[in-house]
Backbone as numpy.savetxt, mean C-alpha at the origin, in Angstrom:
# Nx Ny Nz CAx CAy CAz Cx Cy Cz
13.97 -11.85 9.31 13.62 -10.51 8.89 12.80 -10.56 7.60
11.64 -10.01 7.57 11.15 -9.99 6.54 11.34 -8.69 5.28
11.31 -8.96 4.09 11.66 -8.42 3.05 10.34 -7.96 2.58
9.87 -6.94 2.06 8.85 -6.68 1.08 9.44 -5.80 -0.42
8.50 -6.10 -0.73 8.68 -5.75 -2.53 7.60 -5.48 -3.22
7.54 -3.94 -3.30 6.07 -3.55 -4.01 6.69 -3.47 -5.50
5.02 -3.59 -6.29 4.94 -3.36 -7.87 3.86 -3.07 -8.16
3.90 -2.40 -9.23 2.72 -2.26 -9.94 2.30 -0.66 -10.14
3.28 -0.16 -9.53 2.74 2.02 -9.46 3.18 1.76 -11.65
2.28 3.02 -11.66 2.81 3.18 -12.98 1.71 4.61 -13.45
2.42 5.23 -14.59 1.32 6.81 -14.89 0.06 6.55 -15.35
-0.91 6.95 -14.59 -1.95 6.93 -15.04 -2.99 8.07 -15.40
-4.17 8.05 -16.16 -5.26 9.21 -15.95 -5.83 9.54 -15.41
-6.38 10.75 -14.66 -7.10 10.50 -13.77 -8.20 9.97 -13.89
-8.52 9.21 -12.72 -9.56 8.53 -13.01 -9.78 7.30 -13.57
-8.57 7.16 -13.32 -8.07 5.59 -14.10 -7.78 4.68 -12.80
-7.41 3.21 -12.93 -7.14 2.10 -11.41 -5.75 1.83 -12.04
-5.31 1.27 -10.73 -4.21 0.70 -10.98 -4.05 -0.28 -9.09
-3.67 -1.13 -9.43 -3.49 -2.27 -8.58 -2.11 -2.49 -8.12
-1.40 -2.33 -7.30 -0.85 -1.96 -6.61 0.30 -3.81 -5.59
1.18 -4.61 -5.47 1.08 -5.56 -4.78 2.25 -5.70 -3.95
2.36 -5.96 -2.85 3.59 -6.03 -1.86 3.44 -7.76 -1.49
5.13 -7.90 -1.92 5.42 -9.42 -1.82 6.38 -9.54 -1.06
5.51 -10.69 0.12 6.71 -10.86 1.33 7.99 -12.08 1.58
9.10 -11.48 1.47 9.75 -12.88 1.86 10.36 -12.79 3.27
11.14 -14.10 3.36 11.69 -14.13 4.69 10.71 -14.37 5.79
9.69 -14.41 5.59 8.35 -14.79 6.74 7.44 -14.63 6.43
6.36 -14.43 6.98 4.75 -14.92 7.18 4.04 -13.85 7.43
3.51 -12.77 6.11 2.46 -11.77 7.08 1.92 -12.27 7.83
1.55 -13.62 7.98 0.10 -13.88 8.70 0.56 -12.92 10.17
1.60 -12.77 10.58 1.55 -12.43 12.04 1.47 -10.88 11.84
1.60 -9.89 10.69 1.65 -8.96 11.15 0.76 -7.77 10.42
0.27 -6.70 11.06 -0.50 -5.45 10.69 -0.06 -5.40 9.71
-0.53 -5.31 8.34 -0.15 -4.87 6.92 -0.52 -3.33 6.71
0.33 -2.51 5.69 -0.32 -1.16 5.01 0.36 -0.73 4.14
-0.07 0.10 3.72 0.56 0.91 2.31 0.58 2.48 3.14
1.23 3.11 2.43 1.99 4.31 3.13 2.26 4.96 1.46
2.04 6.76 1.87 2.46 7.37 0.77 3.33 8.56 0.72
4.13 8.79 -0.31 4.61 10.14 0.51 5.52 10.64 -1.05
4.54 12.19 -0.96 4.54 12.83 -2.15 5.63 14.11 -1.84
6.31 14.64 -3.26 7.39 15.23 -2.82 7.26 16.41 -2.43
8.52 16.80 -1.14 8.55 17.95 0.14 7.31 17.19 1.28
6.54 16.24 1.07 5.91 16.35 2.48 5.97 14.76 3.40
5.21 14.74 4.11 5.76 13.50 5.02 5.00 12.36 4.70
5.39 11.01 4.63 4.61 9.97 4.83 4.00 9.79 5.42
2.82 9.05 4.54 1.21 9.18 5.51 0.76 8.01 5.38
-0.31 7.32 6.14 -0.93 6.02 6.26 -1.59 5.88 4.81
-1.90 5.54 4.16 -3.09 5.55 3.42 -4.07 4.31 3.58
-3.59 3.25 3.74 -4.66 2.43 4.21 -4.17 0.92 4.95
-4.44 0.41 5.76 -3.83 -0.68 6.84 -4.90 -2.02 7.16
-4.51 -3.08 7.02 -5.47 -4.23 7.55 -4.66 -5.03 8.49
-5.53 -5.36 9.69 -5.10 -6.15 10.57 -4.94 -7.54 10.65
-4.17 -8.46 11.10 -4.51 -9.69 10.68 -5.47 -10.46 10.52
-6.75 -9.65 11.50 -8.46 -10.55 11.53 -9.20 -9.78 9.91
-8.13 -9.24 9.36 -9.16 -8.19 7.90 -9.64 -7.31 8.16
-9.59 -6.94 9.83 -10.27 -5.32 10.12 -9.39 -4.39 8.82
-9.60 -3.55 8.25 -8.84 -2.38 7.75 -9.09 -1.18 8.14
-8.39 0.15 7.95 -9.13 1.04 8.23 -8.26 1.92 6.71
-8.47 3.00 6.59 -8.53 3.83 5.43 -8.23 5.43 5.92
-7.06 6.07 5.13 -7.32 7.36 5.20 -8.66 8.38 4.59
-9.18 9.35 5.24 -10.62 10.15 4.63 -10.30 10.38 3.34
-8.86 10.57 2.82 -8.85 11.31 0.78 -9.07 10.02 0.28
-8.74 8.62 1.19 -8.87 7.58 -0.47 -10.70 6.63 -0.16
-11.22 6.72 0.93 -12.34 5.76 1.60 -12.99 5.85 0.04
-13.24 5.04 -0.16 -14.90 5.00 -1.45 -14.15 4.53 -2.64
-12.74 4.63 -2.66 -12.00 4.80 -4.07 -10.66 3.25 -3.54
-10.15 3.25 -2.44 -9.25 2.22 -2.50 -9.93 0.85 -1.41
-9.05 0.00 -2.12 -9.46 -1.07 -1.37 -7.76 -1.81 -0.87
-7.92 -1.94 0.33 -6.51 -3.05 0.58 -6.81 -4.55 1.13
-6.02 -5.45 1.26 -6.59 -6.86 1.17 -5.22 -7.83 1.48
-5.47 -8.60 1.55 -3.97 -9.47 2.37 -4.57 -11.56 1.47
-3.39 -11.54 0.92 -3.47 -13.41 0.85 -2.51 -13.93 1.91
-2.71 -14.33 2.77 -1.22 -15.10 3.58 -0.87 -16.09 2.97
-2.07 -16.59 2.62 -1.37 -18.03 1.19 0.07 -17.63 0.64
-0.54 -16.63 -0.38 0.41 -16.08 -1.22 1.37 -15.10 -0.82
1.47 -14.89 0.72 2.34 -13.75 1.16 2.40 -12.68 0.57
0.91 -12.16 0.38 0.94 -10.61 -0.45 -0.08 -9.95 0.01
0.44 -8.82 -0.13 -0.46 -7.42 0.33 -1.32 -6.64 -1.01
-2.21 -6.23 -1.02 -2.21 -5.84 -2.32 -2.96 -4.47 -1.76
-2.97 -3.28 -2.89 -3.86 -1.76 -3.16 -4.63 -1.83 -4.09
-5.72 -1.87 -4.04 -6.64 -1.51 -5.41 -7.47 -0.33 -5.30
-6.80 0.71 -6.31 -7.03 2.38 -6.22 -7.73 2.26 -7.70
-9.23 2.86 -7.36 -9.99 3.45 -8.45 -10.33 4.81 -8.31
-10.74 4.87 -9.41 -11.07 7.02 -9.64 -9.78 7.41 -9.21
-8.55 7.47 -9.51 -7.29 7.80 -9.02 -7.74 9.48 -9.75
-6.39 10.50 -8.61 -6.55 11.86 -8.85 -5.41 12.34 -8.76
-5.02 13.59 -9.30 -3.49 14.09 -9.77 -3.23 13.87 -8.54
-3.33 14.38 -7.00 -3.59 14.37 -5.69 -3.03 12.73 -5.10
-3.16 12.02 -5.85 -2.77 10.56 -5.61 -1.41 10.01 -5.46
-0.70 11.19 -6.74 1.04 10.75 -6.83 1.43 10.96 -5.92
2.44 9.88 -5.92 3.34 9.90 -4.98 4.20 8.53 -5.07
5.46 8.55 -3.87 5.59 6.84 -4.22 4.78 6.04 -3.03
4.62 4.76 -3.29 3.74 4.13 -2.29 4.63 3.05 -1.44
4.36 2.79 0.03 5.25 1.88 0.63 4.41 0.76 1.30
5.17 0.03 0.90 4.51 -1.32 1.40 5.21 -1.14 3.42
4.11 -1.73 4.49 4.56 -1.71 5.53 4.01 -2.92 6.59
4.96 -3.63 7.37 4.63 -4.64 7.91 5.09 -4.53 9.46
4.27 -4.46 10.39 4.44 -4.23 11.92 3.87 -5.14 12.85
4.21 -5.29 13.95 3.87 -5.63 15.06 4.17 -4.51 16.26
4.09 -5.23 17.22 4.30 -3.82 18.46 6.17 -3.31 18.53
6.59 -4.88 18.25 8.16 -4.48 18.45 9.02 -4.64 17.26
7.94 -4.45 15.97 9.44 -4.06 14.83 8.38 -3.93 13.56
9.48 -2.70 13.06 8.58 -2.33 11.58 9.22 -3.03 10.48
9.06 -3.08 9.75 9.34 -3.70 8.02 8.71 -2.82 6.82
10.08 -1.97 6.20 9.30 -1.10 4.93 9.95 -1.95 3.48
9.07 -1.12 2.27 9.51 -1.89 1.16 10.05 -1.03 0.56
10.73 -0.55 -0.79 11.54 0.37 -1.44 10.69 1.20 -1.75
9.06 0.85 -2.17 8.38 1.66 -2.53 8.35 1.58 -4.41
7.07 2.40 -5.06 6.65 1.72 -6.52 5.94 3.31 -6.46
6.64 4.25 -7.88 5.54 5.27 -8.09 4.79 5.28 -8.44
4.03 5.72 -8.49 2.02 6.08 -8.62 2.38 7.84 -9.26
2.04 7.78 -10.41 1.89 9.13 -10.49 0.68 9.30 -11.61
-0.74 9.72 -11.46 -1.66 10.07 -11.83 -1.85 11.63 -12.73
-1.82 11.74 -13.73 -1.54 12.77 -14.95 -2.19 12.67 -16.25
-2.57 13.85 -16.90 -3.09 13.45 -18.42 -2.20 14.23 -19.27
């Protein structure tokens, strides 16, 4: 069973980055769909951005131009790199690891964007 463990949310300005990293134990992303997931309070968790094991990614339309996601299997880590961040951004963020027959979430790391 694999374990993840995000870090790195912390308050920022808008318009400020912050880098974001999910660390896997217990196994090997290499085998599985990586993503980050967000979910701000009263509403539901949402994709925000996902890479496949070949590096395809794809991106939700609020973050395209502004985040980047990225995978080391070396290092068994997932990482978020969010620039131009916006009040619109907070939330907490979840690290997520899938295949067809089993999910894997992480505790999650807040992100909350404010001046």
């Amino acid at each position: 069973q694999v374990q993840l463990v995000e870090s790195g949310g912390d308050l920022v300005q808008p318009g400020g980055s912050l880098r974001l990293s999910c660390a896997a134990s217990g196994g090997s992303i290499s085998i599985y769909v990586m993503g980050w997931y967000h979910q701000a309070p009263g509403k539901q968790r949402e994709l925000v951005a996902q890479i496949t094991r070949s590096g395809i990614t794809t991106y939700a339309d609020s973050v395209k131009g502004r985040f980047t996601i990225s995978r080391d299997n070396a290092k068994n880590t997932v990482y978020l790199q969010m620039n131009s961040l916006k009040p619109e951004d907070t939330a907490v963020y979840y690290c997520n690891a899938q295949t067809t027959s089993r999910a894997y979430w992480g505790q999650g790391t807040q992100v909350t964007v404010s001046s």
